[in-house]
C-alpha positions in Angstrom: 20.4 -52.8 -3.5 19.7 -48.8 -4.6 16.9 -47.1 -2.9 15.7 -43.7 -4.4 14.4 -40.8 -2.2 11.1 -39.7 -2.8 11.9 -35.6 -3.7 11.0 -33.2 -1.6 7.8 -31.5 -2.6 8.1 -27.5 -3.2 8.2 -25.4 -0.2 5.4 -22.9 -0.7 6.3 -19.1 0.9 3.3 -16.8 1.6 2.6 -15.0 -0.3 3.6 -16.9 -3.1 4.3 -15.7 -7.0 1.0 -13.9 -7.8 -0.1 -12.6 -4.9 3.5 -11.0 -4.6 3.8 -10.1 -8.0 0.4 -8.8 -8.3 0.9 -6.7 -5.3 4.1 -5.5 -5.8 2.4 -4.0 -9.5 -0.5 -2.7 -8.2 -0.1 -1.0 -5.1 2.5 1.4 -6.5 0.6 2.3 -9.1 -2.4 2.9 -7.1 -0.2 5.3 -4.9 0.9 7.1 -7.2 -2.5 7.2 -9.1 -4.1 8.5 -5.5 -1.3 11.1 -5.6 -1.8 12.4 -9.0 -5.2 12.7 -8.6 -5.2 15.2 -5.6 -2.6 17.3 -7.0 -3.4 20.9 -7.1 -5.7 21.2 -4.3 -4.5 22.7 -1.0 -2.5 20.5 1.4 -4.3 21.1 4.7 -7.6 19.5 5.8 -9.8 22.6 5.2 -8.6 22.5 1.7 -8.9 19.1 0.9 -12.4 19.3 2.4 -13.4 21.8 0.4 -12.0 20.3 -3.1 -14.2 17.2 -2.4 -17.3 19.9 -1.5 -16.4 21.1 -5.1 -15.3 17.8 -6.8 -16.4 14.9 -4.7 -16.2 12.4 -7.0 -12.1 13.3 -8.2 -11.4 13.3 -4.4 -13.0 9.9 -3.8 -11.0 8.3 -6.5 -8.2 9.9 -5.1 -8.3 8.8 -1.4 -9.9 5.5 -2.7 -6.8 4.6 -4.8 -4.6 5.6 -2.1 -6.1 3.4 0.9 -6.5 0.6 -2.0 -2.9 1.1 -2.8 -1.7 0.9 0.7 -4.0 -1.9 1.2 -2.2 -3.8 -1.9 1.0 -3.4 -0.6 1.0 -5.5 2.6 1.8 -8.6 0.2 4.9 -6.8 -2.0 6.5 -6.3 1.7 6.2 -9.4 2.8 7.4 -10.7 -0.4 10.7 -8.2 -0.5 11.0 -8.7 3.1 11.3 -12.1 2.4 13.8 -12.4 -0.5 15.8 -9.9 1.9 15.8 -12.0 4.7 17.4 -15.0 3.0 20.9 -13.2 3.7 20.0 -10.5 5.9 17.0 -11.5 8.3 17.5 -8.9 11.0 17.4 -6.1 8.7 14.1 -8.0 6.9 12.2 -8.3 9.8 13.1 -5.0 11.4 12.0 -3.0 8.0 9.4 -5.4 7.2 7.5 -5.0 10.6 8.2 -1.3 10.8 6.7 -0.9 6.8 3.8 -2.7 7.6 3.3 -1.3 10.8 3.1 2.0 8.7 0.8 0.4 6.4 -1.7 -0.6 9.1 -1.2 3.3 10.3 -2.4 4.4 6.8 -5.2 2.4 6.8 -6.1 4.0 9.7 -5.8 7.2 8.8 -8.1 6.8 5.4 -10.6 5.8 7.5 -11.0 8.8 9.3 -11.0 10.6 5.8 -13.7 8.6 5.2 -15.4 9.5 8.0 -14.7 13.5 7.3 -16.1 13.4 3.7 -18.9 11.9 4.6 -19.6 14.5 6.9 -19.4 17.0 4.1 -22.1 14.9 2.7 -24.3 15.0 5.4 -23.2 18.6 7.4 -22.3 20.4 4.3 -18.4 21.6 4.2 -18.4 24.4 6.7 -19.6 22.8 9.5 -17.9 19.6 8.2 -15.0 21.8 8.4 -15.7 23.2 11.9 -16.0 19.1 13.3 -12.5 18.4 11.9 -10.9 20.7 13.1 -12.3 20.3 16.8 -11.4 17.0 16.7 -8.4 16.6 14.6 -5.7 16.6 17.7 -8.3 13.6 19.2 -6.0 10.6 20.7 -5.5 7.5 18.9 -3.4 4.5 19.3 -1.6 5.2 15.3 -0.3 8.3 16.6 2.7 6.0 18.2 2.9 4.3 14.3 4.1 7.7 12.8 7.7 6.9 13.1 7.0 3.5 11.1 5.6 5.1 8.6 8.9 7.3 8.1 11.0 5.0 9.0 10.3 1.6 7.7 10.4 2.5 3.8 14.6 3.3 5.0 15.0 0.4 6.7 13.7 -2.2 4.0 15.6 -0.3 1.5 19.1 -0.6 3.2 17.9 -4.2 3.8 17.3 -4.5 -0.4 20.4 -2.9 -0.6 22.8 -5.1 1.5 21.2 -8.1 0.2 21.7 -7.6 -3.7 18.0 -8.1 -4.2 17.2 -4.2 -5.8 20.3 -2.2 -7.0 21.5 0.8 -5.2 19.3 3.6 -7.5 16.3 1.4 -7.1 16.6 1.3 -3.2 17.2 5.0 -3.2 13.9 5.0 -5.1 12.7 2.9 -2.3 13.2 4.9 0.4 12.2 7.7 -1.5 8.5 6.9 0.4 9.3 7.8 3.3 8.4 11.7 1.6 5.0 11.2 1.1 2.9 12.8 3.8 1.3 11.1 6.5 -2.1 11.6 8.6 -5.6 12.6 8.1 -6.9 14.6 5.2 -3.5 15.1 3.3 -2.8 16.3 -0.2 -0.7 16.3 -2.4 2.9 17.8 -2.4 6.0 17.6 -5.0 7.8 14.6 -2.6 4.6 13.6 -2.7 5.2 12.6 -6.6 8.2 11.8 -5.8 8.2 9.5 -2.9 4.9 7.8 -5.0 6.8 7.6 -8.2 9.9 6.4 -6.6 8.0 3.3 -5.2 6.8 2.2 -8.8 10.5 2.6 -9.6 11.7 0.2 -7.0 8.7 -2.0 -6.9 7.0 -2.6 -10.2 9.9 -4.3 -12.3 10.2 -6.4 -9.4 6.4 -7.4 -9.6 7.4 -8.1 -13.4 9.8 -10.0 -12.4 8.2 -12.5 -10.5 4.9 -12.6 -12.4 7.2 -13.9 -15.5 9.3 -16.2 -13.3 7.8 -19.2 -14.0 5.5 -21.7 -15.5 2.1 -19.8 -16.5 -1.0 -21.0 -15.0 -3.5 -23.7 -15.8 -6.9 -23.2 -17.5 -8.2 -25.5 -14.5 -6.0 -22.8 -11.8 -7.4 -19.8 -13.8 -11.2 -21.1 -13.5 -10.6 -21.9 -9.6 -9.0 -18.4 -9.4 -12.5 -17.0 -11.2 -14.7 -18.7 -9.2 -13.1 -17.9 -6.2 -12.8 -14.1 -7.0 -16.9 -14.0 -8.1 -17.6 -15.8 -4.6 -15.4 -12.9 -2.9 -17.6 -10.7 -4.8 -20.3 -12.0 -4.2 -20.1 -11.8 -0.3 -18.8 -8.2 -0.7 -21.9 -7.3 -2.9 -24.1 -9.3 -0.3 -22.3 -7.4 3.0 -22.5 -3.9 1.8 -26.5 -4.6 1.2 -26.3 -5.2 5.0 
């Protein structure tokens, strides 16, 4: 007498295909956007205060891609962190933690430049100016991140790179972020461009990559996916009322 095994159902792994994908397309490209978009104004915080007293609307576009993009990018991460990990889980979870640790310390820090243009708004940019700067050496917890921020980009890339899952010129690319600038009320310098366009180099065919990885999605998946999204909107819409 034959018995068949019932099969295994699939073994879902946060954050799955399009969350990864999606992630690993858009938060380069909103880096590098971010980047781009600041270019040419001077790299110190009086500077970039007084670019947004003279173009407030290019330099919130700028910052705004750039803490969106760094937002985004907590998913791609996990997701490379992940395919990493299947032969090389130390180095995974060592990069992984210190890159989002890094992330979190970025997140941070656009909040404070936030905070500084909207006191242009309401101070005016001298004495906007004249706040910063007597509080810019203030204590904060994400001053012990700083060395994720540097160093987690390298350690995820020798990771990629010991594992097989990028090739050795896109891991270079990789690490190639740990040149962007860090902290409050920075602009934009040529590693900048670099460090920002290297990431798209390493990340976004990856993102491709798992986006066309299998089957496409459902008319029923897509109209849960809309509804879903117009309800997160919704609550946003409703919140910032508030």
């Amino acid at each position: 007498m034959s018995s068949t095994r019932p099969s295994s159902p699939a073994v879902f792994v946060f954050p799955g295909r399009w969350l990864a994908g999606t992630s690993l397309l858009l938060g380069p490209v909103l880096l590098l956007l971010g980047v781009l978009l600041r270019a040419g104004s001077p790299f110190f915080f009086p500077g970039q205060l007084a670019a947004y007293d003279e173009h407030p609307t290019l330099m919130t576009a700028s910052y705004g891609c750039f803490a969106a993009g760094t937002v985004a990018l907590w998913p791609a991460v996990g997701a490379l962190a992940a395919r990493v990990g299947a032969t090389r889980p130390a180095l995974a979870a060592f990069g992984g933690g210190l890159t989002l640790l890094g992330l979190f310390a970025r997140t941070f820090h656009a909040g404070a430049d936030h905070l500084a243009f909207r006191l242009v708004d309401a101070q005016g940019h001298r004495a906007a100016t004249a706040t910063v700067a007597d509080t810019y050496q203030a204590f904060h917890i994400f001053q012990y991140a700083s060395f994720a921020v540097m160093l987690g980009w390298t350690v995820l890339a020798v990771g990629a790179w010991r594992s097989g899952v990028l090739g050795p010129a896109r891991c270079l690319a990789l690490a190639l972020m740990t040149l962007v600038p860090l902290g409050v009320l920075k602009g934009t310098t040529p590693w900048s461009v670099v460090g920002a366009a290297g990431l798209c180099v390493a990340l976004v065919p990856l993102g491709l990559a798992i986006l066309l990885d299998g089957p496409r999605p459902t008319r029923r998946s897509l109209a849960r996916f809309g509804v879903a999204a117009l309800a997160v909107m919704g609550l946003g819409f409703v919140s910032s009322l508030g």
